[in-house]
C-alpha positions in Angstrom: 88.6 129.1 59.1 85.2 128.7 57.7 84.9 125.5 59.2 86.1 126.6 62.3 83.2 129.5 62.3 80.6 127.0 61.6 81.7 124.6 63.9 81.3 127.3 66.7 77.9 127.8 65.1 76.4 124.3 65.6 78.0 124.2 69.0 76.2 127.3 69.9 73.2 125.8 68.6 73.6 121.8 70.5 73.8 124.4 73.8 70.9 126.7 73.3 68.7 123.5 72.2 69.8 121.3 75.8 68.5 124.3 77.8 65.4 124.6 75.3 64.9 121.1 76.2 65.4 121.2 79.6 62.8 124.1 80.2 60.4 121.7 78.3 60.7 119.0 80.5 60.5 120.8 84.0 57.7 122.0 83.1 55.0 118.7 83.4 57.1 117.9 86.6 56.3 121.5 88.3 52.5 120.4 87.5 53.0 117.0 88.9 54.6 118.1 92.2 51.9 120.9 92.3 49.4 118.5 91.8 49.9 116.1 94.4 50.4 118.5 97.1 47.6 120.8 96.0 45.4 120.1 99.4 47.9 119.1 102.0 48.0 123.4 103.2 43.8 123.2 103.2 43.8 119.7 104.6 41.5 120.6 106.9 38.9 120.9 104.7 38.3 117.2 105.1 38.5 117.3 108.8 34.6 116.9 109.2 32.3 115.3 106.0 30.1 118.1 106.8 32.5 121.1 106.3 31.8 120.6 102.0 29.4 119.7 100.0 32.0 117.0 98.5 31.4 115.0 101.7 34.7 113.5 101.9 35.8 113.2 106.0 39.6 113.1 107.0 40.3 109.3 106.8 38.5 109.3 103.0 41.0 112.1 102.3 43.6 109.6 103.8 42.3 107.2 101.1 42.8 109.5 98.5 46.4 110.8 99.5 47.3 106.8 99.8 46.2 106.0 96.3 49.1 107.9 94.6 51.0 104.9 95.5 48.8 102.2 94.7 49.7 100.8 91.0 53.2 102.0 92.0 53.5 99.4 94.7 51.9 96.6 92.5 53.8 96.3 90.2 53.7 99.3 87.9 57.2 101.1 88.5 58.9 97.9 87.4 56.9 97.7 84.7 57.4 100.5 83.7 61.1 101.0 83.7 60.7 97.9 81.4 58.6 99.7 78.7 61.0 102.7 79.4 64.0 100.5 78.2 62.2 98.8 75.5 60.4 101.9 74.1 62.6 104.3 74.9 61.9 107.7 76.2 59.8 109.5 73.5 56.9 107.0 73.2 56.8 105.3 76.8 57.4 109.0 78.2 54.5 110.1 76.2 52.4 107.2 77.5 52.8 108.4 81.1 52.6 111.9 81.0 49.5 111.5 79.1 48.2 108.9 81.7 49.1 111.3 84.8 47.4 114.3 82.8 44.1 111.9 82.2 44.5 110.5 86.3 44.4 114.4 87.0 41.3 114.7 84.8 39.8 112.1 86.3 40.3 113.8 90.0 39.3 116.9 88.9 36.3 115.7 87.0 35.5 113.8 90.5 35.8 117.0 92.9 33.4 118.7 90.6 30.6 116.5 90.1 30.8 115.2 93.6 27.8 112.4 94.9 28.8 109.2 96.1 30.5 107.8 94.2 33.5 111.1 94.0 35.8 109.1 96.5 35.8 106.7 94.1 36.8 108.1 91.0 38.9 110.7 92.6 40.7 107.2 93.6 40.9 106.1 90.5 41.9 108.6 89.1 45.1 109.8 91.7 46.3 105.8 91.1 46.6 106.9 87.4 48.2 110.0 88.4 50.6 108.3 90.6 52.2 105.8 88.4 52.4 108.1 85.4 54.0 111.4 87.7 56.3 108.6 88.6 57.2 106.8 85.5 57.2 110.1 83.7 59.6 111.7 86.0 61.9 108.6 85.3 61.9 109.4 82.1 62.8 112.9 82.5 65.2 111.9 84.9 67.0 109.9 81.7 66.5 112.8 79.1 68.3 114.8 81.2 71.5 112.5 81.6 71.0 112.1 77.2 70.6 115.5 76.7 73.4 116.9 79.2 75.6 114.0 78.7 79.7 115.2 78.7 78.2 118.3 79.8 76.7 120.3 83.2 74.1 117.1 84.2 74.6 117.8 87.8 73.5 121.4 87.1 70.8 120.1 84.7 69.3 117.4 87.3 69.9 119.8 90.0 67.9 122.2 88.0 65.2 120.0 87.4 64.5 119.5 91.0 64.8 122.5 92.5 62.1 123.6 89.7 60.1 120.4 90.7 59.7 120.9 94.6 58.6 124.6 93.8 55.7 123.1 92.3 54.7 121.9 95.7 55.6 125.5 97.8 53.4 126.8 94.9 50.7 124.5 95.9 51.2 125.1 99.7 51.2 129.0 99.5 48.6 129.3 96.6 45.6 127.0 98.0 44.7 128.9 101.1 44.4 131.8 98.7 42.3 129.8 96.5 39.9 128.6 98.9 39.7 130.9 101.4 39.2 130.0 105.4 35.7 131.0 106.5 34.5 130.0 110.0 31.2 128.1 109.6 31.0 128.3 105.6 30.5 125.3 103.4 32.6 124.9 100.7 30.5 124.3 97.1 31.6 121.6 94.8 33.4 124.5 92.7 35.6 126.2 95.4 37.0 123.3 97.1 37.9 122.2 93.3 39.7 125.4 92.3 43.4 124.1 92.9 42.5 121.2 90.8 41.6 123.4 88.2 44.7 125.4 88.5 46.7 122.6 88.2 45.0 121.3 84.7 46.1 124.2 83.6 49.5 124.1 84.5 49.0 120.2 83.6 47.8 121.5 80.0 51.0 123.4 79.5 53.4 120.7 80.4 51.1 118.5 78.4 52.3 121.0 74.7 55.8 121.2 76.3 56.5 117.5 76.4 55.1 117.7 72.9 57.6 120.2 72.0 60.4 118.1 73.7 59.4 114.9 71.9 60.1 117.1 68.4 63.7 118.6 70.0 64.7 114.9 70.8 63.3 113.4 67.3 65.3 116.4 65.8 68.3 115.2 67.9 68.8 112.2 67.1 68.4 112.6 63.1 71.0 115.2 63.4 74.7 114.5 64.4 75.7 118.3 64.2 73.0 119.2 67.0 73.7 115.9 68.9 77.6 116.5 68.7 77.6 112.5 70.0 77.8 108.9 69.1 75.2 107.1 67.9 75.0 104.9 70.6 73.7 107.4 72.9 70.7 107.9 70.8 67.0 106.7 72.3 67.1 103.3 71.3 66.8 100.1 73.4 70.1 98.4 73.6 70.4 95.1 72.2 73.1 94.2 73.9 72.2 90.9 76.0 73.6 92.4 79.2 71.3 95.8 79.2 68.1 93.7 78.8 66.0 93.1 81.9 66.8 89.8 83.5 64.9 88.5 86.4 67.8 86.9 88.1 68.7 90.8 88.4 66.0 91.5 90.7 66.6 88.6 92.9 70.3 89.7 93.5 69.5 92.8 94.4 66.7 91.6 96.6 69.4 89.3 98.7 71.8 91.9 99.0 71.3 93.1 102.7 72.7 96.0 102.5 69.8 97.2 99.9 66.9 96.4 102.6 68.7 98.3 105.2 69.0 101.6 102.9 65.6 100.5 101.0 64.4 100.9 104.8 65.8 104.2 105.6 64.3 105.7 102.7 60.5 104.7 103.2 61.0 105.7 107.0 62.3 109.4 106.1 60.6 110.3 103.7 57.5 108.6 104.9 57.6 110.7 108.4 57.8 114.3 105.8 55.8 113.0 102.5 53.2 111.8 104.6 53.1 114.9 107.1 52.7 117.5 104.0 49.7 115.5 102.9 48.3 116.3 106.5 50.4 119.6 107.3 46.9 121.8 107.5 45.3 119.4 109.6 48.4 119.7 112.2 49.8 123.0 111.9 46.4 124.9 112.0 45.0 123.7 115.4 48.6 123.0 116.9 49.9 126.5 116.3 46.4 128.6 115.9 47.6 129.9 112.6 45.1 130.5 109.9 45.6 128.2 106.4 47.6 131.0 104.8 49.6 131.4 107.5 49.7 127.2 107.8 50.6 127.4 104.1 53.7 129.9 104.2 55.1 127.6 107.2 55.0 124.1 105.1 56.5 125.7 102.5 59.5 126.5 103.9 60.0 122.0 103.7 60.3 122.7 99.7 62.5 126.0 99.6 64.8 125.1 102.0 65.5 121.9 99.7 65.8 124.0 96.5 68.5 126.2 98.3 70.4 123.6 100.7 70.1 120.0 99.1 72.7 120.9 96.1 75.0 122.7 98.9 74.7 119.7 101.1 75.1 117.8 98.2 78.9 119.2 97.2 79.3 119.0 101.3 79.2 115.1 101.2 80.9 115.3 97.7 83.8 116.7 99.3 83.8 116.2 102.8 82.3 112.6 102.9 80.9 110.8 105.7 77.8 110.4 103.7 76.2 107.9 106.7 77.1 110.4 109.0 75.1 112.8 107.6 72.3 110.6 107.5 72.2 110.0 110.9 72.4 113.4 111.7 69.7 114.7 109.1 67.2 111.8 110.7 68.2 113.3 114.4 67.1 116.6 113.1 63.7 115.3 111.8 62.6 113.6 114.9 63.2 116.8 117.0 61.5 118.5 114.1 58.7 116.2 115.2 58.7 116.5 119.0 58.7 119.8 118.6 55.2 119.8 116.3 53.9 117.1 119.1 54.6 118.9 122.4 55.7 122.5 121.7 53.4 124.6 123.5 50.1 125.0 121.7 49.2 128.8 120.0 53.2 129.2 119.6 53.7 129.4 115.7 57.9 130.2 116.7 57.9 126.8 117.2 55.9 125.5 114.2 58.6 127.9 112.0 61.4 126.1 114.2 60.3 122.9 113.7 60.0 123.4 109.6 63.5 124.6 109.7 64.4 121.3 110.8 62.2 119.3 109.1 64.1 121.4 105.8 67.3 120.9 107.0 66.8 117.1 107.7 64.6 117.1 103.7 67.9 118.6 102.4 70.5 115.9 104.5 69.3 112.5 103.9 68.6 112.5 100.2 72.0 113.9 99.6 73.9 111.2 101.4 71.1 108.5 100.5 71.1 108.4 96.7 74.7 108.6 95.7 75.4 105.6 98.3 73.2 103.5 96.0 75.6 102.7 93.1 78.4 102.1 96.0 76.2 98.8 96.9 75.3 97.6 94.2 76.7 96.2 90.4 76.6 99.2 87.7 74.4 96.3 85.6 71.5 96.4 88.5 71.4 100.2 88.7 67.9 100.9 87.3 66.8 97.5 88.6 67.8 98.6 92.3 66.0 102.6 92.3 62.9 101.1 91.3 63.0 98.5 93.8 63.5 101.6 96.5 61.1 103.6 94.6 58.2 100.6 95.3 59.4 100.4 98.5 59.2 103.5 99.4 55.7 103.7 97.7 54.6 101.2 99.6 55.3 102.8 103.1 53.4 106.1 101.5 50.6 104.1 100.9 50.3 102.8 103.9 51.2 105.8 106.6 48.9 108.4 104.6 46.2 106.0 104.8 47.3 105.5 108.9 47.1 109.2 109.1 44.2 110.1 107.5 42.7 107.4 110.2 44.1 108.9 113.4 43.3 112.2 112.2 39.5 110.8 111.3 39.0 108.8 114.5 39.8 112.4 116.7 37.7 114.9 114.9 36.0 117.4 116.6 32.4 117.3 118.0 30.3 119.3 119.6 30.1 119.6 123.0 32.8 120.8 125.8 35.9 118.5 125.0 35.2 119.6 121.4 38.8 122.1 121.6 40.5 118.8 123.5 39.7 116.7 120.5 40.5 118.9 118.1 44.5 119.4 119.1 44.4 115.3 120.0 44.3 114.4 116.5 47.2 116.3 115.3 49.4 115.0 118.6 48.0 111.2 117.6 49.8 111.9 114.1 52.5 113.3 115.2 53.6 110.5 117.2 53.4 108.4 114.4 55.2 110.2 112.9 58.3 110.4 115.7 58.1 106.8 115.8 59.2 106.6 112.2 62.0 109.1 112.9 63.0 106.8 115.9 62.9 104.0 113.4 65.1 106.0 111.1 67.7 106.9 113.3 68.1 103.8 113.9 68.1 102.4 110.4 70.6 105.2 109.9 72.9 104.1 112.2 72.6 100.7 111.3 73.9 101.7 107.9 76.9 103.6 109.5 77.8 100.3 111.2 77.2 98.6 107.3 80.0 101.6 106.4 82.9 100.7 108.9 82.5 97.1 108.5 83.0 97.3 104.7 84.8 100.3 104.0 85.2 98.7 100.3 82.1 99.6 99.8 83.4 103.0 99.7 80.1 105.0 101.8 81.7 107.6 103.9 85.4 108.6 101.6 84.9 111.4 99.6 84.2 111.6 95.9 87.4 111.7 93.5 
């Protein structure tokens, strides 16, 4: 009996740790998702070089927003998911959350002292913050499936990303408040850095909850009572030949076909809505003649809608399968999500709302149906080796349309004179159809993968889950 009480006990306790270490580790990924999207509601700011004292127009804001993806696309998610595996999660975690807290510095530092050379080092400094928001999210990402292993993960990882994208409807709501819209004014070195600062702060806190973490997982693993596993699920590399990185790995994966064609559907969605959020102020605000708070509220409604629909869609393709269908149909909805911000009449916001809706719906479709169908085409043994590859993919199309955008946008700034109010709504129209050309594109990658599904239903795409 005694046994059996303290049995209970120290099962008690393995359950109220997990969810202690879960709340740890959502934590630096709230700050990371806040911090990237901290401008993209107050993106207008950068419309014109002249409207702060920073100096920075809309295509040098295009440089910056591209830069997130810059050490991630050369090279730096492979390795490191390398040093992930061969450090494990407590020091190689620690290495990149403390490298995206000093890239934030960095920015911040930048936005404050401004002169000529804050493009730069903002630059610099958002690479750093890139790779280790990426690398550290990985790593959370396998704490999670440690932690929560035999037990609610789906809950757990579901958790940890609903938590995440509030970070960025924080940033989107919270920024107009922080640097308020005045016609004509300036902004000072100080005000158009205040979300920055916020988001040390909140960077800061994750900063002493990783800490915390690291000492829950050390504990963890030195005692079996808490763990209530094996020891082989402890955080250790394996030294088993077949779980070491092997660069004939990469090369399968790269000749499988079927890879490239999903590898392509992701950078093409998520391109045409990562890429728009970075710019949403810039479109929404002249399109719609909304102020930035009211701008802010509509963009947020991207994140939110993912937080509430993405696990429902999630158990739809779980059960009801047809996971390339719903692909297809969550790319259809995006690209009327963007016809709708390109020709809806201008000074509407109902269509602006209408076209978010859409946008959220689409957000909350695609990445339900896209991830699980990885395993399904490849080996179990190239898992990790075939999401990175996606992940630097995908990267690389960020890179590259945020920069595009930032260029349109820059290239159809306003000027004074009488086509001043024509040039102004031009810019966000020139985006936009970039932006419904990559939805064209995906539908059509999309579909291609449906027609990858009925030619080899082994694969097993579209049945549902057992």
């Amino acid at each position: 009996m005694l046994g059996k009480v303290m049995a209970s006990r120290g099962n008690s306790k393995a359950a109220w740790l997990k969810w202690a270490a879960l709340a740890c580790l959502v934590v630096p990924m709230f700050a990371s998702y806040y911090f990237d999207d901290m401008f993209s509601s107050i993106s207008y700011l950068f419309e014109d070089a002249s409207l702060t004292m920073l100096g920075w127009d809309a295509a040098g804001y295009g440089l910056y927003a591209s830069g997130y993806s810059v050490l991630c696309v050369f090279g730096g998610l492979v390795i490191g998911g390398i040093l992930l595996d061969k450090w494990g999660v407590r020091v190689s975690g620690s290495l990149f959350v403390g490298m995206m807290v000093l890239g934030a510095g960095i920015v911040t530092a930048s936005l404050l002292h401004g002169g000529e050379g804050s493009l730069t080092a903002a630059y610099v400094g958002v690479m750093l913050f890139g790779l280790g928001s990426e690398i550290a999210g990985t790593a959370v990402t396998r704490s999670i499936a440690k932690w929560f292993r035999g037990g609610p993960i789906a809950l757990a990882m579901g958790l940890q990303l609903a938590i995440a994208r509030l970070g960025t409807a924080f940033a989107l709501v919270i920024s107009p408040r922080l640097v308020q819209e005045v016609s004509g004014h300036v902004y000072t070195l100080s005000e158009t850095a205040r979300p920055a600062l916020l988001g040390m702060g909140l960077m800061a806190l994750g900063l002493i909850l990783w800490a915390l973490f690291v000492a829950l997982d050390h504990r963890k693993e030195g005692d079996t009572s808490l763990s209530g596993e094996s020891r082989e699920t402890e955080d250790v590399p394996s030294k088993e030949g077949k779980d070491e990185f092997r660069m004939r790995d990469v090369v399968g994966v790269l000749r499988n076909k079927n890879f490239w064609v999903l590898g392509l559907l992701c950078v093409l969605f998520y391109s045409s809505i990562i890429a728009f959020k970075k710019f949403a102020g810039a479109i929404l605000i002249p399109r719609f003649d909304i102020p930035a708070s009211a701008a802010g509220w509509m963009v947020s409604m991207l994140p939110f809608s993912t937080v509430i629909f993405a696990p429902l869609f999630g158990v739809l393709v779980d059960k009801a399968g047809h996971g390339t269908r719903w692909m297809v149909t969550g790319a259809i909805l995006a690209l009327v999500a963007h016809l709708l911000l390109a020709f809806a009449p201008e000074g509407v916001p109902f269509w602006g709302y209408l076209a978010m809706v859409l946008l959220g719906f689409g957000y909350s479709l695609v990445p339900a149906a896209l991830w699980p169908s990885v395993p399904k085409i490849v080996p179990d043994k190239v898992l990790g080796t075939t999401y990175a590859l996606i992940y630097w993919v995908q990267n690389l199309g960020l890179l590259s349309f945020k920069w595009i955008a930032g260029v349109i946008l820059g290239r159809h700034t306003a000027a004074p004179g009488p086509d001043a109010a024509a040039s102004a709504l031009s810019g966000p129209v020139a985006v936009e159809m970039m932006f419904v050309a990559l939805c064209v594109a995906a539908v059509a990658t999309a579909l291609l993968f449906r027609r990858v599904s009925r030619r080899n239903p082994a694969l097993g795409l579209d049945p549902p889950s057992r």
